[in-house]
C-alpha positions in Angstrom: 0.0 0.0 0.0 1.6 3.4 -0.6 2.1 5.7 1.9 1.2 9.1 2.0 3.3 12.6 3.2 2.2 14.3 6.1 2.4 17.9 5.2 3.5 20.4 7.6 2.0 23.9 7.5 2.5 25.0 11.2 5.9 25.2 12.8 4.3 24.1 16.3 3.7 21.0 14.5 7.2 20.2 14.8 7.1 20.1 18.4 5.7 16.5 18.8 7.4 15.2 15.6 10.5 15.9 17.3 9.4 14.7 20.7 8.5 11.5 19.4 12.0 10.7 17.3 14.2 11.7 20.0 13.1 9.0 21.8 14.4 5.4 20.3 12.0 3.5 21.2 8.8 6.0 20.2 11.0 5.5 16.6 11.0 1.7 16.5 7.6 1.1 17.1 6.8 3.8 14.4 8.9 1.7 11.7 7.5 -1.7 13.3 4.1 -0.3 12.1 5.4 1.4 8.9 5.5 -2.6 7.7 2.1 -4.3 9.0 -1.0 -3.9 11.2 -0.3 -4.6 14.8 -2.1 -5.1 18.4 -1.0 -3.1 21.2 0.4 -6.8 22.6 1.5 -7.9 19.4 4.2 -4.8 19.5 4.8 -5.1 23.0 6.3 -8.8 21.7 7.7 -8.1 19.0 9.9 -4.6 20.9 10.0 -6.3 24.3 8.7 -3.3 26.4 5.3 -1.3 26.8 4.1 0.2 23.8 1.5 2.4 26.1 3.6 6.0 25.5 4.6 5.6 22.3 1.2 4.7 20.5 -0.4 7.4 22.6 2.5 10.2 21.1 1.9 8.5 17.8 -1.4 9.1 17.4 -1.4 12.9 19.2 1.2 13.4 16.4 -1.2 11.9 13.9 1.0 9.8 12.6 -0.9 6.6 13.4 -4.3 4.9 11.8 -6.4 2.2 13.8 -8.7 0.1 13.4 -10.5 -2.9 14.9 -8.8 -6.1 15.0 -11.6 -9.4 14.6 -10.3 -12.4 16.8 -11.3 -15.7 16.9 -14.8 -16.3 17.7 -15.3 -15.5 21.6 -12.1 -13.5 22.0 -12.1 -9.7 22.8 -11.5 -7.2 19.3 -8.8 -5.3 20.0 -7.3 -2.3 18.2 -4.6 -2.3 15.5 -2.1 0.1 14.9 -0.2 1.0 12.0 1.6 4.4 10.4 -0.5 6.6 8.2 2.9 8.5 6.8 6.2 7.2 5.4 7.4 10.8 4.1 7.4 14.8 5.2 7.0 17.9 3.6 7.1 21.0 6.0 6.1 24.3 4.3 6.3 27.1 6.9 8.1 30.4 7.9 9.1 31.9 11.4 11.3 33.7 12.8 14.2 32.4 14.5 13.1 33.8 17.7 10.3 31.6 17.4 11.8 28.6 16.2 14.0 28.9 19.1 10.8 28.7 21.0 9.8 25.8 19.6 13.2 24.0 20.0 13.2 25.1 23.6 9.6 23.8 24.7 10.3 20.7 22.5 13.3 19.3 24.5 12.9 21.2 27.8 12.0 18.8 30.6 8.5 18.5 31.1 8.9 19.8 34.6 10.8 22.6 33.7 7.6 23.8 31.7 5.0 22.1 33.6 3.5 25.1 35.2 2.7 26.9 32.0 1.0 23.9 30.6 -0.8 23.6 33.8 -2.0 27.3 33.2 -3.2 26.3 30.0 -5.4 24.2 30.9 -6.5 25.9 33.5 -7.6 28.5 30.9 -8.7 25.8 28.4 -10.7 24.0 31.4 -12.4 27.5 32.1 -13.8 27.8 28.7 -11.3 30.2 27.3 -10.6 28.2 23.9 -9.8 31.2 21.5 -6.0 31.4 20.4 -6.5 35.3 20.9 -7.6 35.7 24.5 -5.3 32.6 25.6 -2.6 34.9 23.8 -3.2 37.9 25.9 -4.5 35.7 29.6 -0.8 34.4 29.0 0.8 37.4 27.3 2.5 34.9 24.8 2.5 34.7 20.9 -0.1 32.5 18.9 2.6 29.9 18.0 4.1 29.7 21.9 0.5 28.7 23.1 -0.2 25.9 20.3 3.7 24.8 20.6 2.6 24.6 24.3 -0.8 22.9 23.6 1.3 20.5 21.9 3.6 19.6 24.7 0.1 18.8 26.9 -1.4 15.3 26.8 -4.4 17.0 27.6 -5.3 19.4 25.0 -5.8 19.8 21.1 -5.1 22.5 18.8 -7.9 23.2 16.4 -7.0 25.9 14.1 -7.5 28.7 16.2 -8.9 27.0 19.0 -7.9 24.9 22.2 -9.9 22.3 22.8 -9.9 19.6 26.2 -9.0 15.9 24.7 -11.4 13.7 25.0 -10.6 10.0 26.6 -11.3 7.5 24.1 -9.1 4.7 25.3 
């Protein structure tokens, strides 16, 4: 089956791209499941550790597809995973200022940013889901509050909108 090219259009995109391939094991599941459809346990087998954190930062980066997985008669369907993209194509402009940003809330320790994605939800949580009053409740640039957004396992951007994720799993 060919694979398609995720196309980047926002440079806060880039922050859980780069998340996920710093981490080795976030990479070898994603090429374990640029080859075949696979279980949660059926990866966990095949890589010898839990597959939890990396399908979960897989699919916020929406790199991953699923679907549901028909066992024998009188066992359980289970979800199966596999990568929706085999190629890139970024298409953006920023400054470097903001690139630098980016780079900085990418690879910064979770804790070392915690509380401003703690008072992002806060906001989010509140009702305040429009990119231009988070901006000035925060007194940060459009792109520092999605890069941010995208740091949290707790909220979405859409377009120019925050929204709560929902728990589907």
């Amino acid at each position: 089956m060919p694979k398609r090219t995720r196309i980047i259009n926002d440079p806060s995109e880039l922050v859980p791209l780069l998340q996920t391939f710093q981490s080795k094991e976030h990479k070898q599941v994603f090429n374990l499941l640029l080859e075949e459809w696979l279980t949660k346990g059926a990866i966990e087998d095949k890589m010898g550790f839990d597959a939890t954190e990396s399908i979960s930062i897989l699919k916020k980066c929406g790199l991953l597809e699923s679907q549901w997985h028909m066992p024998e008669p009188g066992k359980k369907p289970e979800k199966e995973y596999h990568s929706s993209y085999s190629k890139v194509q970024s298409n953006f402009q920023c400054s470097f200022e903001d690139l630098s940003d980016i780079i900085i809330l990418t690879f910064n320790k979770y804790e070392e940013i915690s509380d401003l994605i703690t008072e992002l939800e806060e906001l989010v949580e509140k009702g305040n889901h429009s990119m231009s009053s988070l901006t000035r409740a925060m007194n940060k640039n459009p792109l520092y509050i999605r890069s941010l957004a995208r740091r949290s396992s707790k909220l979405s951007v859409m377009g120019q909108r925050l929204k709560m994720n929902e728990e589907n799993e």
